[in-house]
N, C-alpha and C positions, 0 to 999 in steps of 0.2 A: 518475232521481234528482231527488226535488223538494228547494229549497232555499229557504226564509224567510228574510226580512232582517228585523229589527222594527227601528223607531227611533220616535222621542218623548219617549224618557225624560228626565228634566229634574231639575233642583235645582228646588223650589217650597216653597212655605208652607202652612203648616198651613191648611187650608180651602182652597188653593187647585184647580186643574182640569188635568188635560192629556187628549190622546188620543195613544193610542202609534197606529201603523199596523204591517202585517206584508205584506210583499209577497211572492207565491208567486212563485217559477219553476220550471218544467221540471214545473205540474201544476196542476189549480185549485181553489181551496178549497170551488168548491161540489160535488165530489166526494168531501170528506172531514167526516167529524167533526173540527172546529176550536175553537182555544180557546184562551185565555192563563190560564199556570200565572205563580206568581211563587214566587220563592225567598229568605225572608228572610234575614238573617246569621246566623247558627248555628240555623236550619232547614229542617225539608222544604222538598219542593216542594210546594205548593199550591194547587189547582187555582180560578180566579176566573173564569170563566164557557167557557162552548162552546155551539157552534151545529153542526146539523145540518145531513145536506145540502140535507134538508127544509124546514128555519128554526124548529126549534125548540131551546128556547135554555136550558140550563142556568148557575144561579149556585150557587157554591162558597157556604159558610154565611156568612152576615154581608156579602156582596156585593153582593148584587139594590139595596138603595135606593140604592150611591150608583155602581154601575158598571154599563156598557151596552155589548155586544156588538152590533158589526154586520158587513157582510160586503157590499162591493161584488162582485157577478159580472163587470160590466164592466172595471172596474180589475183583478180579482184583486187583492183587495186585502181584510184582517181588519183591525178596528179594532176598540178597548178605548177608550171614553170613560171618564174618571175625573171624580169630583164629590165635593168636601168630603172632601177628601185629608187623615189622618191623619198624623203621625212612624210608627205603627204601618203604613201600607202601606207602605215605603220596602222597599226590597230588588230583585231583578233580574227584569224582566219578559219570559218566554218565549214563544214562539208556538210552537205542535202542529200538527201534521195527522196526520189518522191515515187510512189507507187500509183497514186489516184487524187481523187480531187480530196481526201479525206483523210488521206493515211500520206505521210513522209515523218525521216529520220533527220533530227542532225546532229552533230558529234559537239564535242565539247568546245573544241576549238584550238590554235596553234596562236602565239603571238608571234606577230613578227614588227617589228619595230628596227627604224632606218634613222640611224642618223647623219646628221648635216654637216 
């Protein structure tokens, strides 16, 4: 059973930056398709980028200029760098793994919330 922990999430200001981080246990992220969804207040979940176990790296729509996906193999460790942070990103940031078409993890979640 793999289990994610994310943390990072922060109160910040509009324009401002953070990086959430996501720590795997009991599996490693460079065996899975990875990736942080976010879930805003009265919406879906939302997928804002994933990396392969290859290293290639998808963004959710409108996310590539100002977020960046990486992924320590050493640490086991997935990180979401944020840039020129909106009110509109605010909401609860999740970590994935996914193993198969049957089996993936995801962590509890980080809030991060931006205000105006």
């Amino acid at each position: 059973q793999v289990q994610l922990m994310e943390s990072g999430g922060a109160l910040v200001q509009d324009g401002g930056s953070l990086r959430l981080s996501c720590v795997a246990s009991g599996g490693y992220f460079k065996n899975y398709l990875s990736g942080w969804y976010r879930q805003a207040p009265g919406k879906g979940r939302e997928l804002v980028a994933r990396i392969s176990p290859a290293g290639t790296i998808n963004y959710g729509e409108s996310m590539r200029s100002r977020f960046s996906i990486s992924r320590s193999d050493t640490d086991n460790i997935l990180y979401l760098q944020m840039n020129s942070l909106k009110p509109e990103d605010t909401g609860v940031y999740l970590c994935n793994a996914v193993r198969n078409t049957w089996t993936e993890w995801w962590g509890q979640g980080t809030q991060v919330t931006v205000s105006s």
